[in-house]
C-alpha positions in Angstrom: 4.0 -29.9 1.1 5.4 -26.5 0.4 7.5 -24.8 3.1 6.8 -21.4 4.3 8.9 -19.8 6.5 7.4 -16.5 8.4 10.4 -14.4 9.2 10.1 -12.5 12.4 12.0 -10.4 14.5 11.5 -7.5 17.4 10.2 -4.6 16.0 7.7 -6.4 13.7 3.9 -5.5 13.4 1.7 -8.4 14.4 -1.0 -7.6 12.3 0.4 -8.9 9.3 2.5 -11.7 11.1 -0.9 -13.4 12.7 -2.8 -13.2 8.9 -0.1 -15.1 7.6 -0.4 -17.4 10.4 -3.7 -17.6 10.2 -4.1 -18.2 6.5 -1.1 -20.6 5.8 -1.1 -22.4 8.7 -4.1 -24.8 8.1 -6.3 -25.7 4.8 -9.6 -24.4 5.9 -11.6 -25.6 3.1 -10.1 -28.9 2.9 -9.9 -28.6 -1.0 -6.4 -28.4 -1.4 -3.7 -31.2 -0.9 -1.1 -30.9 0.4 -1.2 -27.6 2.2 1.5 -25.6 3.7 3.9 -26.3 5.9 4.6 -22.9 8.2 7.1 -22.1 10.2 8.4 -19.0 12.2 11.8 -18.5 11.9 13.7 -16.0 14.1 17.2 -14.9 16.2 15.1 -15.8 19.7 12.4 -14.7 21.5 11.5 -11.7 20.0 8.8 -8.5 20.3 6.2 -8.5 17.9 3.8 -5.4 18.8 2.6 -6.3 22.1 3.3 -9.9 21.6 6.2 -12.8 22.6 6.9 -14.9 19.2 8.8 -17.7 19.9 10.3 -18.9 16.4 10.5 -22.8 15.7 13.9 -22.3 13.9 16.6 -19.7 13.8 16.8 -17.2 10.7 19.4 -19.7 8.6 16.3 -21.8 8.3 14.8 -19.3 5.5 17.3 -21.3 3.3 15.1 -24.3 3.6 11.8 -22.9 2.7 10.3 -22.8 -1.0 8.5 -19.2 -0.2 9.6 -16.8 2.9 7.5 -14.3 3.8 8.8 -10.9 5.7 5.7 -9.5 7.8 5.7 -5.0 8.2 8.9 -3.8 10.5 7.8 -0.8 12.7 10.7 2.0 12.5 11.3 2.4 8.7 13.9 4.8 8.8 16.5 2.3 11.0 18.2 0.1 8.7 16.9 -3.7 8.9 19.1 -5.9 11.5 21.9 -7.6 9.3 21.3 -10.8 10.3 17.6 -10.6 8.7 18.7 -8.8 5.9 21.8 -11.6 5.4 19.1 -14.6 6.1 16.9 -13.0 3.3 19.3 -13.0 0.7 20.7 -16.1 1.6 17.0 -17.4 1.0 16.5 -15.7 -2.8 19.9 -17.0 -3.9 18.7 -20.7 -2.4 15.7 -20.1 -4.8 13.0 -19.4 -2.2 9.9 -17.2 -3.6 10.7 -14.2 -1.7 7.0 -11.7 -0.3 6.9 -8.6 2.0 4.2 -7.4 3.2 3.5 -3.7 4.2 7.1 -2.1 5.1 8.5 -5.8 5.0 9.5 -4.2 1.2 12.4 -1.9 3.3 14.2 -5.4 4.4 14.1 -6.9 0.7 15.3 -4.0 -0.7 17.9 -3.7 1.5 18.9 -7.4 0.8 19.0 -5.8 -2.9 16.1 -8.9 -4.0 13.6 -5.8 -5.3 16.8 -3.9 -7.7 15.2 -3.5 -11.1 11.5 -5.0 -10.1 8.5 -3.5 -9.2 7.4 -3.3 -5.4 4.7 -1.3 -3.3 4.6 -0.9 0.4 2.1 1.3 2.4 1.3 4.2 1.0 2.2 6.5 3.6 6.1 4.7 2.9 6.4 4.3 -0.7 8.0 7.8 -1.2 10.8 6.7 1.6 10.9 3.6 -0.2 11.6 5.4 -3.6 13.8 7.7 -2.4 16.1 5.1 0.0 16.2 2.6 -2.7 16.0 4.2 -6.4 16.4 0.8 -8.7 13.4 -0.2 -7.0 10.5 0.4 -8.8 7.8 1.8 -6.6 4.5 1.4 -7.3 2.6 3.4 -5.0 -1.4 2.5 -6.5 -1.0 -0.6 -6.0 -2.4 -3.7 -3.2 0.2 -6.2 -4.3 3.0 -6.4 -7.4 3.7 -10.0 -8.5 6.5 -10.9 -9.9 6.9 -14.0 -10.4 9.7 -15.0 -7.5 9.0 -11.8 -6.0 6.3 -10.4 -4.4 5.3 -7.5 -2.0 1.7 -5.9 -0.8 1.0 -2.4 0.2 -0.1 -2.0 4.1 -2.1 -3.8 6.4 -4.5 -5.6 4.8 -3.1 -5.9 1.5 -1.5 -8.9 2.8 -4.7 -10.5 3.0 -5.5 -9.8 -0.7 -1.7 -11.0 -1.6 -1.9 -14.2 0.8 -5.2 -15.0 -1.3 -3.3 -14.6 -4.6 -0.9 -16.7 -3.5 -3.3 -19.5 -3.2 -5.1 -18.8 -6.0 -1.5 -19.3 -7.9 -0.6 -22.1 -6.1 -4.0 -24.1 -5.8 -6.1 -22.2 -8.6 -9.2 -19.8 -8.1 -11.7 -22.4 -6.4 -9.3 -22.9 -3.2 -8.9 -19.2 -3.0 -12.5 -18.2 -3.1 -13.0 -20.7 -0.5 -10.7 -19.1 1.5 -11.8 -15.8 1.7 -15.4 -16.6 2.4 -13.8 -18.7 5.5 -11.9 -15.0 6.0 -15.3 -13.2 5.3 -13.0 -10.9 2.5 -13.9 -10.3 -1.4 -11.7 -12.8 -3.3 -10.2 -9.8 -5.1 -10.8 -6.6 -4.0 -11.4 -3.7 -7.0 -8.7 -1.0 -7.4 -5.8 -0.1 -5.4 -4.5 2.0 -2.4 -5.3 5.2 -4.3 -8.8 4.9 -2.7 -7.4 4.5 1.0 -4.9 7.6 0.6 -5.1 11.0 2.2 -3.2 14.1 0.7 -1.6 16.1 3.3 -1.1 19.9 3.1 1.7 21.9 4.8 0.6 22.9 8.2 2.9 25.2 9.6 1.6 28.9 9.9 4.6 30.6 8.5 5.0 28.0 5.3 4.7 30.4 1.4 2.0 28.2 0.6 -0.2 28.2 4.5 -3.2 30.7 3.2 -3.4 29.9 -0.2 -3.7 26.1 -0.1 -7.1 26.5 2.1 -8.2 29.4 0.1 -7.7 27.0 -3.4 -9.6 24.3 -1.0 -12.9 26.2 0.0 -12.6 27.1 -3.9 -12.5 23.6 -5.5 -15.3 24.2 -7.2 -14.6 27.4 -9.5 -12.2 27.3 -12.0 -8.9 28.1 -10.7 -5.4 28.3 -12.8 -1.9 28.3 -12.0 -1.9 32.2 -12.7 -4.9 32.5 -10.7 -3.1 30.9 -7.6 0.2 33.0 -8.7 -1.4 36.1 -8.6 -3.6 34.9 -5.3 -0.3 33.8 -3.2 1.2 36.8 -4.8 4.5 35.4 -6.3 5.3 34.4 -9.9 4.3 31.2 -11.4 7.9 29.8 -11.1 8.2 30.3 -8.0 4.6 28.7 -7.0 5.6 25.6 -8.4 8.5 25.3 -6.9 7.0 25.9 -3.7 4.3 23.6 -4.3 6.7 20.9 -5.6 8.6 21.2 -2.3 5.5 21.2 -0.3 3.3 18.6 -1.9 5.6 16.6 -3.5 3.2 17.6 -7.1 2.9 20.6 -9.2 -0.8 23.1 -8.8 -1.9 21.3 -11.3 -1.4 17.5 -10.2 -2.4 19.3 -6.6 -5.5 20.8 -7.7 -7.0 17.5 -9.7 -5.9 15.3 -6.3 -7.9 17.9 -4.3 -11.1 17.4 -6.5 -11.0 13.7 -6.2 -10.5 13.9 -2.5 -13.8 16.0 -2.6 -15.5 14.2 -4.6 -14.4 11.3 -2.5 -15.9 13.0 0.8 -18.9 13.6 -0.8 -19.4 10.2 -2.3 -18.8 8.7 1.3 -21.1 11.7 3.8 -24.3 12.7 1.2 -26.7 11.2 -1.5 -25.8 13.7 -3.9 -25.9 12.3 -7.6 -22.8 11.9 -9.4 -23.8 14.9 -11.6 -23.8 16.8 -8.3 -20.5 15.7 -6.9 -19.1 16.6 -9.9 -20.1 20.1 -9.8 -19.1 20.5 -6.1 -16.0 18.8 -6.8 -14.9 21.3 -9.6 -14.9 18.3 -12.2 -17.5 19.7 -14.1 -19.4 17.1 -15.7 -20.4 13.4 -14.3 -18.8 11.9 -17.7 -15.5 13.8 -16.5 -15.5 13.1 -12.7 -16.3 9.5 -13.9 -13.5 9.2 -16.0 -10.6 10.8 -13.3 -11.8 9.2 -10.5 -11.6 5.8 -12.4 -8.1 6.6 -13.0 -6.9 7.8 -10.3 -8.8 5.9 -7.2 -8.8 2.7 -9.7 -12.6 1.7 -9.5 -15.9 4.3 -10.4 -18.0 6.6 -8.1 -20.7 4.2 -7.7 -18.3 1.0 -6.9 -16.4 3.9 -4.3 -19.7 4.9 -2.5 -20.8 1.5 -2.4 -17.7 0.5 -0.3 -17.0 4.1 1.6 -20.7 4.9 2.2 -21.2 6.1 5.7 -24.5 5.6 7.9 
């Protein structure tokens, strides 16, 4: 029986602590034997959420387990409690199969288990992530990165699709699909967070780029250029780009393709317009175009998209 050890200590989210719970804690299918073996492990008593957790062992009992998984932490810009963080590595050097789910990523890259991997975390964190730990890999598209000994989801229910592959690793696809129909969840779910992200734009009144970026917006469907917004802001190109750099984090370029795919996206999920027509609105021109983006850059097609996000 494999040992999994739930780490867990105050300022934790419960969501993800209770799926794990909830998934690993008995074989609901009865396919699969042996099962896990879960335990909580913990300093004490601790605050998860609105919950009391009381652990079954004390953190050094990470070092027992053959997988330890560390549930989302709360406030990601105070560094992880040393005693977790110590626990944690203790646990990877020991040889367990180290996961995070949502922001638990923060507390294995501070243990230094995700240097040189691949990781993803929510997506509204991935950017702190990068920028906290740069020889981590971020992955910011992405509902889960395996690999191998290491493994970390993106936010909130990610961990459900990464619990599920864990399964389907450890006890093959049949026990998994099982599992998820007991969960009511798709096996596998199509894409990755790119379809759950929303762009934000600079909201304060006195910002370089305040009137131009809703002027570009109510215009999404003309053809606009770099020059065009240059001349519209009334500032060179340079200095556009570096404004929008600072601002969105992309250049008016990256900015203005992300905008048509977030309209295209609204459209998809509030009208029955064809996909010809959402492309037009959307400024991608053509359905063969707007098919081909939105594939790559939301990770599944219009149709699968609307399918999912349709509302009413």
């Amino acid at each position: 029986m494999a040992l999994i050890a739930l780490a867990a200590t105050d300022g934790m989210l419960h969501f993800e602590l209770a799926a794990a719970c909830e998934i690993f804690v008995r074989d609901p299918t009865g396919l699969a034997a042996p099962w896990y073996d879960l335990v909580v492990c913990g300093p004490g008593p601790v605050g998860v959420g609105r919950f009391a957790v009381t652990p079954d062992h004390g953190l050094e009992h990470l070092a027992r387990a053959d997988t330890v998984i560390v549930p989302a932490i709360e406030d990601t810009d105070a560094e992880p409690p040393a005693g977790l963080v110590d626990a944690v590595r203790a646990a990877h050097a020991a040889g367990a199969r180290m996961v995070s789910f949502c922001t638990g990523a923060f507390v294995l890259a501070a243990a230094g288990i995700l240097d040189g991997l691949r990781a993803t975390t929510h997506w509204a964190h991935t950017g702190a992530l990068a920028a906290r730990y740069p020889r981590v890999q971020v992955d910011p598209d992405v509902l889960y990165v395996d690999n191998g000994d290491v493994l970390a989801s993106a936010g909130k229910a990610a961990a459900i699709d990464l619990c599920l592959h864990l399964i389907r690793r450890d006890h093959g696809s049949t026990v998994a699909n099982a599992v998820a129909r007991r969960l009511v969840v798709p096996p596998h779910r199509a894409g990755g967070q790119a379809q759950y992200v929303t762009t934000p734009v600079p909201a304060r009144e006195d910002h370089p780029l305040a009137a131009l970026l809703p002027w570009a917006l109510a215009r999404l469907d003309r053809p606009l250029t770099v020059a065009g917004l240059a001349r519209q802001a009334n500032m060179s190109t340079r200095n556009l780009v570096r404004h929008f750099t600072a601002a969105t984090g992309a250049t008016p370029s990256q900015w203005l393709a992300t905008q048509r795919i977030r309209r295209a996206q609204e459209l998809l999920e509030n009208t029955d317009d064809s996909i010809d027509a959402v492309a037009e609105a959307s400024g991608m021109g053509t359905a063969t175009t707007l098919r081909r983006h939105f594939q790559r850059t939301v990770g599944v097609p219009p149709d699968t998209y609307r399918r999912t996000f349709r509302r009413g």
